[in-house]
N, C-alpha and C positions, 0 to 999 in steps of 0.2 A: 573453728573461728580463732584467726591468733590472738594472743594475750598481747595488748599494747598497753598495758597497765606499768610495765618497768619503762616501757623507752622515757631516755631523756629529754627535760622540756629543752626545748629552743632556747638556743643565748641569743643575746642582741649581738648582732654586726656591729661593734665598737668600731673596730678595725676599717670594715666599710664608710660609715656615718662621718670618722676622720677625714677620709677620704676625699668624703665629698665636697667638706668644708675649705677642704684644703685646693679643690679643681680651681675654684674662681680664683684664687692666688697665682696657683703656678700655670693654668692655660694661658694667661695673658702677660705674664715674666719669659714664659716661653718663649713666646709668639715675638715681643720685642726685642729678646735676643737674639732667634733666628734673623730676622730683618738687621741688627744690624752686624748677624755676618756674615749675610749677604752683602751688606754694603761695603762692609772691610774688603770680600774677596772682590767684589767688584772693581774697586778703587786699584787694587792694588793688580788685577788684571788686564783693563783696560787701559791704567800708566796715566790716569787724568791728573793734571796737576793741581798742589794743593788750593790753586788758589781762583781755580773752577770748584775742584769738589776735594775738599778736606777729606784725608780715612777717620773711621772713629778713635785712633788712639793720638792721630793730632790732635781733634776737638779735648778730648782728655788731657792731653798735653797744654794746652791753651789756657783750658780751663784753672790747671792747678798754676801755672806762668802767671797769669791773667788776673788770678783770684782776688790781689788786694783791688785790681781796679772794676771790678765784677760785681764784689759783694758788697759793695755801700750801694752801686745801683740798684741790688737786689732790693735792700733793703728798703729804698726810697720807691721804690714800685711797688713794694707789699706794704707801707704804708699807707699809700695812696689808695690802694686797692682794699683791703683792710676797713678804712678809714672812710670811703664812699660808701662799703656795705652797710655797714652800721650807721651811718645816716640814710642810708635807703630803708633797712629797717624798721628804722624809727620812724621815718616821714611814711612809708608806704603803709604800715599796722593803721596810725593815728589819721590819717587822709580817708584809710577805706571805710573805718570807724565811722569818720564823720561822713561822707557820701551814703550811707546806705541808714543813715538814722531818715533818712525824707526820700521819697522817689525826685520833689520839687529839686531838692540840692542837689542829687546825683543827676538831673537832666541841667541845669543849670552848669557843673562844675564840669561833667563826661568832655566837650566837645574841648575846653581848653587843656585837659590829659591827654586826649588822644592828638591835636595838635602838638604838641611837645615830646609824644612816643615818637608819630612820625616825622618828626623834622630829624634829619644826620646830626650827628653830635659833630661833627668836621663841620657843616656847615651856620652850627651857632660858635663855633670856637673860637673865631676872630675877636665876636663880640663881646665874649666872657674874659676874653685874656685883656680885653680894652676895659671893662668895670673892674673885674676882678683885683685886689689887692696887692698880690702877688701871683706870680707863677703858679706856682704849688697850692696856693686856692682855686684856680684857677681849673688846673687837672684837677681836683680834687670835684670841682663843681660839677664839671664832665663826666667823672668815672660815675657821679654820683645820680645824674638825669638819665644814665643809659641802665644802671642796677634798679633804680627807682620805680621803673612801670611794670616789670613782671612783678613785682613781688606786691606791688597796690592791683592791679586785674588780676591777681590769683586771691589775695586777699579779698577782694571785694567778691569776688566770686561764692568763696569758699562761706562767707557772712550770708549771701543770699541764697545757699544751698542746704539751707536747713530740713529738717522733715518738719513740713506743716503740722502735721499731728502732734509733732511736740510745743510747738510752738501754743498749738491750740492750749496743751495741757498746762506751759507756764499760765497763759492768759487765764485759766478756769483757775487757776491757785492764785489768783492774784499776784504773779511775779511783775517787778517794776520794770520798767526797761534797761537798767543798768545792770538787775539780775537777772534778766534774759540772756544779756551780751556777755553778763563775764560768765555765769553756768551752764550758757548751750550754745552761744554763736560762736564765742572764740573756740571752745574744745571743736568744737565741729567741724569749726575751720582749719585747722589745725593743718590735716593734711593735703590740704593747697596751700597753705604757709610756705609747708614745707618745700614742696614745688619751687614756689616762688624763690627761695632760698637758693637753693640747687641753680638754678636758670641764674638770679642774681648775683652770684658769687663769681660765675664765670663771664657775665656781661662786664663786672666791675674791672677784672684784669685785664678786658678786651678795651674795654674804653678807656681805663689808667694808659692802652700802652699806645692807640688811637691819640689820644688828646694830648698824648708829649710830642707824639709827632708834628699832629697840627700845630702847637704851641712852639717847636722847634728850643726847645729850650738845653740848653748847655751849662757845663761847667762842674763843679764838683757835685750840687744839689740834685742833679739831671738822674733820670733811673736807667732803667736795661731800654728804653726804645732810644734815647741818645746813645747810648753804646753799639746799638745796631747801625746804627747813620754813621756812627764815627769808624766802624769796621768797614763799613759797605765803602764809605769813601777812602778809606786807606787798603782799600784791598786783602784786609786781615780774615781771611773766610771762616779760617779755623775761631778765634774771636767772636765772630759771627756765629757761628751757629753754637758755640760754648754760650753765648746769651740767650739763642733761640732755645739753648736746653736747658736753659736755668727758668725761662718763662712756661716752659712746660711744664716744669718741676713744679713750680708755684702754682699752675693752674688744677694739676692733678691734686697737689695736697690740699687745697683748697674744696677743690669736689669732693675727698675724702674726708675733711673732717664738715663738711655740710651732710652729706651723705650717712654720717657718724650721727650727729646731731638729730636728723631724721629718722635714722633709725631707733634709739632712743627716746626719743619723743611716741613713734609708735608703734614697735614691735609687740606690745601687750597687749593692742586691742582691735588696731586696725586691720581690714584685712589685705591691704596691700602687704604688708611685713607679715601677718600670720602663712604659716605655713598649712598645706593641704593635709586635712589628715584620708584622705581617698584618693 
């Protein structure tokens, strides 16, 4: 019988586990590199002009030309966008709150939520921009009714998705209803909060750049969808899509520091974020 009393124990795969961590980064840095160049060889193949289809080192070109008149739009749309979240936030946490304290309230209150999920934000936008104060409250109202229902239907949800048996076990402890809600409802909701975040983060930048449209608003105040209209109609393609990649830009880091956030919030306990150990 051989003697396996000397072999050496196993190291870990440092090396590997690096690795790994590392695939979700570079497969998809990858993947948007090759596309665009493809697109470069295409462009510069096919002989389309710039002002059908820009190459990528126009848009780059534009971009950094462009920048002073670019990056106050940025700004003014990541405010906006920004600035709806956080009162969706706030109104969607504090709303579900109170809907789910009564079944009476939540049958009462449901049918004028779901009214206002499916109505078009284009199609109340006229009306907002006639009440509305200004402009810029205005979009702000919009980016904020379209971010607002995911993040109150995942919240509400996530409140009435408790485990009865715990529930049963506050009620046998004589827990009050406030220390039901802040010790078991809210943690438990948690990760449909999070959901809701994710979904509403990206609905906020979609309706900030919808409801500038509708609103047709100009001038120095105006963000990145005014500088789209104003490329489109000048024919500036390059322009044009140097906004359409600054709106990605904003949409992507957006998702990532929501997605940050989330993860954070539950990588210790939940088992969406734990990892398999089989």
């Amino acid at each position: 019988m051989a003697d396996t009393s000397r072999r050496p124990a196993p190291q870990m795969p440092h090396a590997s586990n690096r690795g790994q961590k590392l695939l979700p980064i570079v497969i998809p840095m990858g993947v948007v590199a090759a596309l665009i160049l493809i697109w470069h060889v295409g462009v510069i193949i096919s002989g389309v002009p710039p002002y059908i289809l820009p190459s990528p080192l126009a848009v780059a070109g534009s971009l950094y030309k462009d920048w002073g008149t670019l990056a106050p739009a940025l700004w003014v749309t990541t405010k906006i966008t920004m600035a709806s979240l956080a009162l969706a936030l706030i109104g969607g946490v504090a709303i579900a709150i109170f809907l789910v304290q009564s079944r009476w309230i939540e049958m009462a209150f449901a049918p004028i939520t779901v009214i206002l999920q499916v109505t078009p934000v284009v199609a109340i936008a006229p009306l907002i921009l006639i009440y509305a104060p200004s402009t810029q409250v205005a979009l702000l109202i919009c980016a904020f009714l379209v971010a607002f229902f995911p993040i109150l239907s995942n919240m509400v949800q996530g409140l009435k998705s408790v485990d009865h048996n715990l529930l049963n076990l506050f009620d046998l402890y004589g827990a009050s209803r406030w220390q039901t809600l802040l010790y078991l409802k809210l943690p438990a909701s948690l990760p449909y909060f999070m959901t809701g975040l994710r979904i509403g983060g990206g609905l906020a930048l979609i309706a900030a750049v919808v409801a500038e449209f509708a609103a047709g608003s100009a001038g120095a105040g105006s963000g990145l969808a005014f500088r789209l209209l104003e490329s489109q109609y000048r024919l500036n393609i390059p322009r044009l899509f140097a906004a359409l990649f600054l709106l990605s830009c904003l949409g992507v880091v957006i998702f990532a520091i929501t997605s940050f956030i989330s993860w954070l919030a539950l990588h210790r306990w939940h088992e969406s974020s734990l990892k398999r150990e089989n």
